[in-house]
N, C-alpha and C positions, 0 to 999 in steps of 0.2 A: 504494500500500500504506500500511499505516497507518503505518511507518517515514517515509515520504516527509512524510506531515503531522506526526507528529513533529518532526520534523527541521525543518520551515519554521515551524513554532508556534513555536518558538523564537524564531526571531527576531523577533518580536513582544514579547516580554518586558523589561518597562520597565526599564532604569538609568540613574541621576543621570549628567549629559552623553553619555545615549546618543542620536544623534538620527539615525542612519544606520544601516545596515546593509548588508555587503559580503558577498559568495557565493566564493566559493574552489574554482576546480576544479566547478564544477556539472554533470554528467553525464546528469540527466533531460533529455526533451523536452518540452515544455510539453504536447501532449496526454495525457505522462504523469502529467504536476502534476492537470491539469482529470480525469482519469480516479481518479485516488488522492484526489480533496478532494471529489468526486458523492456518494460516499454517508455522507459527516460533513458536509453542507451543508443549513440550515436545522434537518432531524430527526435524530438515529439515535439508533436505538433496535432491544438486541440481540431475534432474533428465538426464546431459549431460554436456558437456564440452560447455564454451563459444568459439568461432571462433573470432581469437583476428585482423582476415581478413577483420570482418565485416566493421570496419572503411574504409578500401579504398572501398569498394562497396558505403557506402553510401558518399562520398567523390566525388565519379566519377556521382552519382546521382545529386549531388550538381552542380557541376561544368557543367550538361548538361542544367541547365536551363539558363543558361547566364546572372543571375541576377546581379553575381559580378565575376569584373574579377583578376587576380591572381597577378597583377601590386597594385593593391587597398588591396589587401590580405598580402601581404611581407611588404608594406609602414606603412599598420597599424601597423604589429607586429615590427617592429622597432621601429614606437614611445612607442607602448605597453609596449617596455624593454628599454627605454630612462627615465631612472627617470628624467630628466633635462624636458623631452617635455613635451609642455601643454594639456592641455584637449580637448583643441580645435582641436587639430592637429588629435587626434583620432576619432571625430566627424567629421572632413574633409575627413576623408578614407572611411566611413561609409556611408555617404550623397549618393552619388552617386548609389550604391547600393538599400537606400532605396527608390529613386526617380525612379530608373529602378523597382523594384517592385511596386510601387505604381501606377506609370501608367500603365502597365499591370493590373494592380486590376481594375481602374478605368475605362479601354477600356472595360474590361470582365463583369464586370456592367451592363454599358452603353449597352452594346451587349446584354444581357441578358435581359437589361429592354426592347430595340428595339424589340426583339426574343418573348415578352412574348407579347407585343402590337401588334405585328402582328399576333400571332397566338389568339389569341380576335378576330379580324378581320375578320379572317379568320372562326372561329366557327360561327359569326354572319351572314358572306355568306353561310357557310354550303357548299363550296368546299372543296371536300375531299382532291383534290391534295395539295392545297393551306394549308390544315392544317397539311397534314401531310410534307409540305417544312418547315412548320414554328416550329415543333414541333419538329424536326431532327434541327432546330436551336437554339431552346432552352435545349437543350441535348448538343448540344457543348460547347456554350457558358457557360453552367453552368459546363463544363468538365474541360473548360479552365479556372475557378473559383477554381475548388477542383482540380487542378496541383498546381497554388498557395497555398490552402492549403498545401497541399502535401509537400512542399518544406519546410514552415516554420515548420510544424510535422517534418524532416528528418533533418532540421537545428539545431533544439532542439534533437533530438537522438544522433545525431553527441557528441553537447556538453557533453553529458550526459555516452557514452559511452568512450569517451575520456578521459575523467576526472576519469572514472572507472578503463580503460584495462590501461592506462597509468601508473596507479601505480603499478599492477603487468605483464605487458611486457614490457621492455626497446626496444619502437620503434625505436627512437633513430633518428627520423625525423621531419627532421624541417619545411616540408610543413604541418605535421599533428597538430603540438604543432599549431604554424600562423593561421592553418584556427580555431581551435579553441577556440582563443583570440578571434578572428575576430568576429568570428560566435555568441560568446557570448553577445557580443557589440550590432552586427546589429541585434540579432533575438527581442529584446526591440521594436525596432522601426518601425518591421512591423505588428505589431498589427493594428489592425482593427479603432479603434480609433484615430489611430493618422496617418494616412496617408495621410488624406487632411491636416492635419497641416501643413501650410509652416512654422513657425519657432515654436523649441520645447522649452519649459517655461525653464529656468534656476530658478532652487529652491535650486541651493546650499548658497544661501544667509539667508534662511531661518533659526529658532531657533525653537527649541522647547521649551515652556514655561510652561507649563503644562498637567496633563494627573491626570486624576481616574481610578482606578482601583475596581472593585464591582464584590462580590462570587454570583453569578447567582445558580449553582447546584452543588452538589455533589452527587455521583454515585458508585456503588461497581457494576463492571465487574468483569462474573464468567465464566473459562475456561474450558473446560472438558477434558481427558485423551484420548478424542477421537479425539480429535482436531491434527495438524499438518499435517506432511506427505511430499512430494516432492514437490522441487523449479523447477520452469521451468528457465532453463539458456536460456541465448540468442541466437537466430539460425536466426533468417534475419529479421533487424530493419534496416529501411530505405526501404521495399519489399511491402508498402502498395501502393493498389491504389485506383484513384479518386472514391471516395465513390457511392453506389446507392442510386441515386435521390429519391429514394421512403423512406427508409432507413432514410435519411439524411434529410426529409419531419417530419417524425415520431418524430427522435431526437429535431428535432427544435421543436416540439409542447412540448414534455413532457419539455426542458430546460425553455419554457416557463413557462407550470405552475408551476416547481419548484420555479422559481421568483415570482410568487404571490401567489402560497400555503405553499412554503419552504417546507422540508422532514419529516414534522409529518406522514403527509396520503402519501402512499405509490405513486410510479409511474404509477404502474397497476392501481389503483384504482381512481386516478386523471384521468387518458386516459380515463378511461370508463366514467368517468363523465363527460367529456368534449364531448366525441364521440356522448353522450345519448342526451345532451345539443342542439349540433349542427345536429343529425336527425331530432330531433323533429323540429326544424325550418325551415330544409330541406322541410319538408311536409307542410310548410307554407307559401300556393303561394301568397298571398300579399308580405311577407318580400322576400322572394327569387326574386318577380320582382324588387323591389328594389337595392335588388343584381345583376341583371343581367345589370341591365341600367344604375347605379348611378356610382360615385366615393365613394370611402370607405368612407370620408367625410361626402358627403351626406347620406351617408345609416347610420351613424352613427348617423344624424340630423333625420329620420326617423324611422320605426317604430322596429328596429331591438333593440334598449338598452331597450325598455318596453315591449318587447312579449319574448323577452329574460329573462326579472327580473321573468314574468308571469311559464316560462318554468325550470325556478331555484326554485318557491316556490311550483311549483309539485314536483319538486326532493327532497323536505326538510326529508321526510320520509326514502329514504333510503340512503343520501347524508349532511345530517345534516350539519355537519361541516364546510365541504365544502360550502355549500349552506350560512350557514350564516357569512361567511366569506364576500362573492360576496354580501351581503344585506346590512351587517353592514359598509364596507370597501369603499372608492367610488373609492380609487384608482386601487383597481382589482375587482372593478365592469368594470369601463374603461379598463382596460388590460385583463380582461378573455373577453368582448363583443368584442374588437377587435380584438382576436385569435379566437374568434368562427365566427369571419367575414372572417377570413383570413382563415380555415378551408372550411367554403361554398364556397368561390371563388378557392381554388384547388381542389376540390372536383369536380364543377363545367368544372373546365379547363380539368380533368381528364375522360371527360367523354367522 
């Protein structure tokens, strides 16, 4: 991304006794550097004009969810440009905002979970009508989950192109600058984590006392003459919508095993092994009845984490790595048997 060459451009930049350069915590994998530096290599060149309009579209996007309203928007930005005002004063503007999304999150939840126990229910009578009420209710409810997405992705673009067209078009507008203090502030605080928090940790009291620094790798990245080409400019951020459930099923599995395989072995190649994982158990009517009757709990205490280990050491041959990760590890032994649980039970639901 263009963050990524950002960020390494840098350290190219000359000062009197600079003659080194040190990386701190580096997180990318080198296919990801050679992938983020291909199309700003040799040529680029954008393939359109930005629409510097974009901002009140996604602005009026904002403003239709009712999350914050535009009395709490003005108040911020006056303390925002009061150097006298305290910190506090800014987190009073913010609050309310966050608490209006949050219970929204927590209703669409709680709806979702109601929406998904009924339609269990309902598969268990084998009424068609009744599953398909309850399955048109978990389609909304998870609808009215990814609008909330939706808003904090379009809150973050806001910031993001603001910060951008603002320095080359003179808006010259004071509700655009406001909401974009604002917006910078509240979009922290609706993160996923911290919305049941009633009060948020104050750490500006904190010190930092110590830190190591350790050379883990070094790497030569090679670019080829064939590499660059056209930048797509911007033409409608803020224009996306609530994601497809099946889609958004898929993603949540591979983020998964990226958290307990990390990005050595590819995505494709993780999916299939997970996918290969969770047939083969499929076809395993003892463990599936325990899927069908139990809570995940229970099926966890049952035969599912040792017919699982058994179905990992048939994979060892063409899956190695993988596989002895899940043998040697017990903490994604635990974390891959519970996505291959959570796998059967949608699977299951989806049928």
């Amino acid at each position: 991304s263009v963050e990524c060459v950002q960020t390494l451009s840098r350290l190219n930049r000359t000062f009197p006794g600079k003659d080194q350069t040190f990386v701190l915590d580096f997180f990318n994998s080198e296919e990801d550097i050679l992938e983020s530096f291909k199309p700003y290599y040799t040529t680029a060149e954008l393939d359109g004009v930005t629409d510097p309009h974009i901002l009140f579209d996604i602005m009026s996007k904002l403003d239709d969810e009712q999350i914050y309203e535009w009395s709490e928007v003005e108040k911020f930005a006056e303390a925002f440009y009061d150097p006298k005002a305290p910190a506090s004063k800014l987190s009073y503007y913010t609050a309310p905002a966050k608490e209006r999304f949050a219970a929204r999150y927590r209703h669409a939840r709680d709806t979702l979970k109601q929406a998904k126990d009924m339609l269990t229910q309902a598969r268990a009578s084998e009424d068609k009508f009744s599953i398909n009420k309850a399955d048109d209710s978990v389609k909304a409810a998870g609808e009215m989950i990814d609008q909330l997405d939706l808003f904090k992705k379009n809150l973050n673009s806001y910031v993001r192109m603001y910060e951008f067209l603002s320095q080359i078009t003179p808006y010259n507008d004071h509700e655009l600058e406001s909401l974009c203090v604002y917006a910078k502030s509240l979009l922290p605080l609706l993160s996923i984590e911290r919305l049941d928090d009633e009060d948020d940790v104050d750490i500006s009291g904190m010190t930092l006392t110590h830190y190591r620094t350790t050379k883990k790798a070094e790497k030569a990245l090679q670019l080829g003459e064939e590499d660059g080409g056209y930048l797509s400019s911007v033409k409608a951020v803020g224009s996306a919508k609530p994601h497809d459930p099946e889609k958004k099923k898929l993603q949540e599995i591979i983020d998964a095993l990226n958290d307990l395989f990390g990005a050595e072995v590819g995505d494709e190649h993780k999916l299939r092994y997970a996918e290969g994982i969770a047939g083969r158990l499929r076809e395993d009517a003892d463990v599936m009845a325990q899927v069908n009757k139990h809570s995940e709990k229970e099926v966890m205490h049952g035969l599912l984490p040792q017919r699982l280990i058994d179905r990992v050491v048939d994979s060892m041959e063409d899956h190695e790595k993988l596989s002895m990760e899940v043998l040697e590890n017990p903490a994604v032994k635990d974390g891959f048997a519970r996505l291959i649980l959570k796998m059967l039970v949608e699977n299951r639901d989806a049928l």
